[in-house]
N, C-alpha and C positions, 0 to 999 in steps of 0.2 A: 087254504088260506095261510097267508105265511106271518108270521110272529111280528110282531110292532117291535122297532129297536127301540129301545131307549137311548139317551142324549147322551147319555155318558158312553157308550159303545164307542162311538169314533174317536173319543177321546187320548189325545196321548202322555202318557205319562211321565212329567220330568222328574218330580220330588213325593213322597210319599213319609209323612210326619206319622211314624208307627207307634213311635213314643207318646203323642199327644194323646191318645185314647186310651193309654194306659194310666197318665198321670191326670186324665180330666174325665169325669163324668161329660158326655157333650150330650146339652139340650138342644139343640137347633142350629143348622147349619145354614152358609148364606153363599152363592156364587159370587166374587169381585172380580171385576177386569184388575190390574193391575198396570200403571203407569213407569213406560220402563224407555231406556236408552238405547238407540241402538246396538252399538257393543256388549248389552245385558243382552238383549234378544240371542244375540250371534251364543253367546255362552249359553243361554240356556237350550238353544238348539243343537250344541252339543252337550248337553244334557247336565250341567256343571252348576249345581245348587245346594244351597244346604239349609233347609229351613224348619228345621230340628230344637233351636233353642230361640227362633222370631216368636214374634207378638204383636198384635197390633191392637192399634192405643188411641184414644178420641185425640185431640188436636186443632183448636180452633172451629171447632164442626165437623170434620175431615176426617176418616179412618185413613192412621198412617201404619204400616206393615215396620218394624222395626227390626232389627239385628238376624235380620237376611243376609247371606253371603251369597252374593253372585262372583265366582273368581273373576277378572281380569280377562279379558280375549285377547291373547296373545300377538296376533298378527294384526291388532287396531293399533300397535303401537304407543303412542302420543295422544290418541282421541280416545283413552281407556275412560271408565266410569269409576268412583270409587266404591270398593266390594259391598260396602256393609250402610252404603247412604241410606234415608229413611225413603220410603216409598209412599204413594201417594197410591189408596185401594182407590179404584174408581164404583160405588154403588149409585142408587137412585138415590136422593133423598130420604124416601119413607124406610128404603132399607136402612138409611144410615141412622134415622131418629129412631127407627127399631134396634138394631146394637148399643145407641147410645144410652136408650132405659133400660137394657139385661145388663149392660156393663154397670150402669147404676147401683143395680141389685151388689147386698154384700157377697164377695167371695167370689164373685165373676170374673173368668177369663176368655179373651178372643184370641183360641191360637190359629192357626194357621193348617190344616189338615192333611192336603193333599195342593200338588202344583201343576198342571197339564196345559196340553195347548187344543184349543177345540178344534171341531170341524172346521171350523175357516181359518187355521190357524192363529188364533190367538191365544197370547198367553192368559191363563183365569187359575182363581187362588179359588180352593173352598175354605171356607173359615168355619171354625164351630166355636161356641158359646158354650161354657162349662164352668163348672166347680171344679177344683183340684178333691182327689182323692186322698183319703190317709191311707196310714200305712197296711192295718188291718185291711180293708179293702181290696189295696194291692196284692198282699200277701194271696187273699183267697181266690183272685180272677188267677193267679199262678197255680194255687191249689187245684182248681177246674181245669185248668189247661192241661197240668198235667196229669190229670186224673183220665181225661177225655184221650189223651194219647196213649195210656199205660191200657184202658180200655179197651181200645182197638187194636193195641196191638194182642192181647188174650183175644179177643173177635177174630185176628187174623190167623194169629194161631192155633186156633180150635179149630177153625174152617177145614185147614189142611189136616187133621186128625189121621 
């Protein structure tokens, strides 16, 4: 019997926000389409994104993705998009009144996670829901990381004895 893939398997990977899990505890995550130009499409299929320091933010009802940089496609010439405009997530409704009651909550942020384009090629954002981390915190997920590598590497090197 062969293994069930999961959704995420065929997925391709443009942007990956490494930073956001370190500076957010994330309680819950949500798939969005995301509402984009053609010229953005063309960039990000060459794989040219940076959404490291976005956020997305309620707005008249609307989850908007903000201070995204998609560079410029160069050979769109004259029909360019501008890098950093705000974007429009596309979710359900009940998805959206669900972010808009955690965003509620004190200390809540929606960053932005990971950026891919699915099996049918489309571009989809995952967003996570989180509290920012203090410093202490941070300090110690460093602590463990590195403790977890100093570890193994005494495991590797005992092995070979």
């Amino acid at each position: 019997m062969a293994a069930k893939k999961k959704p995420e398997d065929n997925n391709k990977l443009i942007a990956d926000n490494r930073r956001a899990r370190f500076d957010y505890a994330i309680e819950d995550t949500f798939e969005a389409g995301i509402s984009l130009l053609g010229t953005e499409v063309k960039s990000l299929r060459v794989g040219r994104i940076n959404i490291a320091e976005s956020y997305a933010s309620v707005e008249n009802g609307e989850i908007i993705l903000i201070n995204a940089n998609i560079p410029i496609y160069e050979p769109a010439s004259q029909f360019n998009h501008e890098p950093k405009r705000h974007r429009k997530l596309l979710l359900k409704r009940k998805e959206i009144n669900k972010l808009i009651a955690l965003r509620e909550r004190k200390g809540r942020t929606i960053v932005p996670l990971k950026m891919y384009f699915n099996d049918r090629g489309m571009a989809k954002l995952l967003l996570g829901v989180g509290t920012g981390k203090r410093e202490f915190e941070k300090r110690q997920v460093t602590k463990d990381r590195e403790w977890g590598r100093q570890k193994g590497r005494i495991l590797r090197d005992s092995g070979k004895g």
